[in-house]
C-alpha positions in Angstrom: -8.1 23.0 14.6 -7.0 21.4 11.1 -8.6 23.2 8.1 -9.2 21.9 4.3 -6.0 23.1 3.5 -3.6 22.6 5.9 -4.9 19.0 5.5 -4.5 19.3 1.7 -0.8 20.7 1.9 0.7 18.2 4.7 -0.6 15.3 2.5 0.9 16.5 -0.6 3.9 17.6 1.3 4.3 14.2 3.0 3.8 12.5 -0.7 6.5 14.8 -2.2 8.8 14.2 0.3 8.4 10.1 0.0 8.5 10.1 -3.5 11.8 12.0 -3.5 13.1 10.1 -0.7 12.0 6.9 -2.0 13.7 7.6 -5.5 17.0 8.9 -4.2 17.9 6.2 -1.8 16.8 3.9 -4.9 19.2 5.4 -6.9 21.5 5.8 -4.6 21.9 1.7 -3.3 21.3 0.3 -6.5 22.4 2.9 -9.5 20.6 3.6 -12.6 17.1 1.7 -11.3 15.6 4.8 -11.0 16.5 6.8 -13.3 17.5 5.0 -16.8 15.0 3.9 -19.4 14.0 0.4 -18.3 13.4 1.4 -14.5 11.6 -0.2 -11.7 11.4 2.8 -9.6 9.6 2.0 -6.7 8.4 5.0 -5.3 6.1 5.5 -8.5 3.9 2.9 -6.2 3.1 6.1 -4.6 1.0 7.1 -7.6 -1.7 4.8 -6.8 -2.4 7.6 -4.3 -3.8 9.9 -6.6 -7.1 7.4 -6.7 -8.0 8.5 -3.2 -6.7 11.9 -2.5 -6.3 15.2 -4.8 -3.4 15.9 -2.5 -1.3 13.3 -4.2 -1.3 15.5 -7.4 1.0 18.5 -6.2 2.4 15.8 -3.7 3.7 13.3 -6.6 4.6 16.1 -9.2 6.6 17.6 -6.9 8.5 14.7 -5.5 8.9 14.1 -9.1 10.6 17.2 -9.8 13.0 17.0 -6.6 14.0 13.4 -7.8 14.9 14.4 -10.9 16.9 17.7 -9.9 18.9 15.4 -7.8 22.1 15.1 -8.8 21.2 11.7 -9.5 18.9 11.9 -12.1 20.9 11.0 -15.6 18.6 13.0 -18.1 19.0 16.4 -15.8 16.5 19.1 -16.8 15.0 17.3 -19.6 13.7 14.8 -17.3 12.6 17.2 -15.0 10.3 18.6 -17.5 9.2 15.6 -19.2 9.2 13.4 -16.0 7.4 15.6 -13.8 4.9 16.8 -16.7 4.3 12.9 -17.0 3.6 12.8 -13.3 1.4 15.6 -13.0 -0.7 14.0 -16.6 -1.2 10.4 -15.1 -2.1 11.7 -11.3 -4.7 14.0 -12.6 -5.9 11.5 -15.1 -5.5 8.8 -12.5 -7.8 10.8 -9.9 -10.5 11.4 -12.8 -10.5 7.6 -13.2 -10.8 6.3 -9.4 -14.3 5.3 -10.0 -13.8 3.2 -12.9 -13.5 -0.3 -11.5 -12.3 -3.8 -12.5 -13.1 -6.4 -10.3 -13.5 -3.7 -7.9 -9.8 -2.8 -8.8 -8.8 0.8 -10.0 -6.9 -0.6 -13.7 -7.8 2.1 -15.6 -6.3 4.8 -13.4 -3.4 2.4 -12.9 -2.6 2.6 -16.7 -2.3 5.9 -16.9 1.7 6.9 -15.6 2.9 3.6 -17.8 0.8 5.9 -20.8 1.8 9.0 -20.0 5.3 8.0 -18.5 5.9 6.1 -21.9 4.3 9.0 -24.1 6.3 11.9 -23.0 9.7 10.3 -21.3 9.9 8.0 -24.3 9.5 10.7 -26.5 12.1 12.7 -24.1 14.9 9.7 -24.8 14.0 9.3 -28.2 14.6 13.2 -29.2 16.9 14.6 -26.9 19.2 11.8 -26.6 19.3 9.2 -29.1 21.5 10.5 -31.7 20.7 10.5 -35.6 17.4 12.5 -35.1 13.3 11.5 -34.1 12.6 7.8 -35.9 9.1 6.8 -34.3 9.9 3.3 -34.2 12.9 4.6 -32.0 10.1 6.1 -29.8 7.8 3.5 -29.6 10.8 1.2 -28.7 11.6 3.4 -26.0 8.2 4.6 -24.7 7.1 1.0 -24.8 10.6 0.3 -22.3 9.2 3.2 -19.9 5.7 1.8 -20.1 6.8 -1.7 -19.5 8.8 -0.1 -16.2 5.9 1.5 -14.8 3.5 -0.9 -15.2 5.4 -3.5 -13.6 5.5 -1.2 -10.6 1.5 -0.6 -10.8 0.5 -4.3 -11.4 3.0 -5.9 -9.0 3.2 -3.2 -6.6 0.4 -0.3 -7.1 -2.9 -2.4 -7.1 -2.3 -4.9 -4.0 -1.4 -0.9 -2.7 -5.0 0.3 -3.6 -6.7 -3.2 -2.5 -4.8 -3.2 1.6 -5.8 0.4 1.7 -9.3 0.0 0.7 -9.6 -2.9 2.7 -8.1 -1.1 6.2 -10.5 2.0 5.4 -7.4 4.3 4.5 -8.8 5.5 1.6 -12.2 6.9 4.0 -9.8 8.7 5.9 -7.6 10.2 3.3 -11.1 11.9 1.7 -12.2 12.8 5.2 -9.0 14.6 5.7 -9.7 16.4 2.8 -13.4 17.1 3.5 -12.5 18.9 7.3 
């Protein structure tokens, strides 16, 4: 018999292990996409999960955190801080927010890793390794280039995500998992 949580830590497992995956293999076949300032890291689409499952908030902070310990990740422990604190902000925020529609699409909660991805890993670039010390234009510049990276992956990618799984009655089953 499957209980709450078992349920609860095989999605969040199964999440984590994607996102990592996902990331990796990104960075690995096509260098730097993943993991550099202007990015288009794909697995990010993931984060749309956290609209229809608590799961996906261990699940995609911890995938975070094993993408950037990889030996692949360019800001090293830095990132892993900042990073994975951005992913744990915007998949909590983005779970509060799954109710709030437009044009029965979930924008709001959408928004929230290009804010909180731009907030704290521009701010991450701006003071740990742009040399000549903190300007805030410098930060805006470069959370703005973060922002810009994961909203592109939310718009183009994340919200068609949200609308097929809606529409196949995924996101019924994902709560029901949760519910057992």
């Amino acid at each position: 018999m499957k209980t709450k949580s078992t349920m609860y830590i095989v999605q969040a497992a199964v999440i984590a292990a994607l996102y990592a995956t996902l990331t990796i293999l990104q960075n690995t076949l096509l260098p730097g996409t993943a993991s550099m300032a202007v990015q288009f890291r794909a697995s990010e689409v993931l984060t749309i999960l956290a609209i229809f499952t608590p799961a996906a908030i261990p699940g995609l902070t911890i995938g975070c955190i094993i993408a950037n310990i990889s030996s692949l990740s360019v800001l090293g422990t830095y990132d892993m801080i900042f990073g994975s604190l951005a992913s744990l902000i915007a998949a909590v925020l983005m779970y509060l927010l799954r109710n709030k529609r437009l044009f029965t699409l979930p924008v709001a909660a959408a928004l929230m890793p290009a804010i909180a991805n731009g907030i704290l890993v521009g701010f991450e670039i701006e003071f740990f390794f742009v040399e000549g010390g903190f300007h805030f234009g410098d930060f805006l510049f470069q959370g703005s280039l973060v922002a810009l990276g994961e909203l592109s992956v939310l718009l183009v990618l994340g919200l068609p995500l949200a609308k097929l799984i809606e529409k196949q009655g995924l996101d019924k089953k994902l709560l029901a998992l949760n519910q057992q």
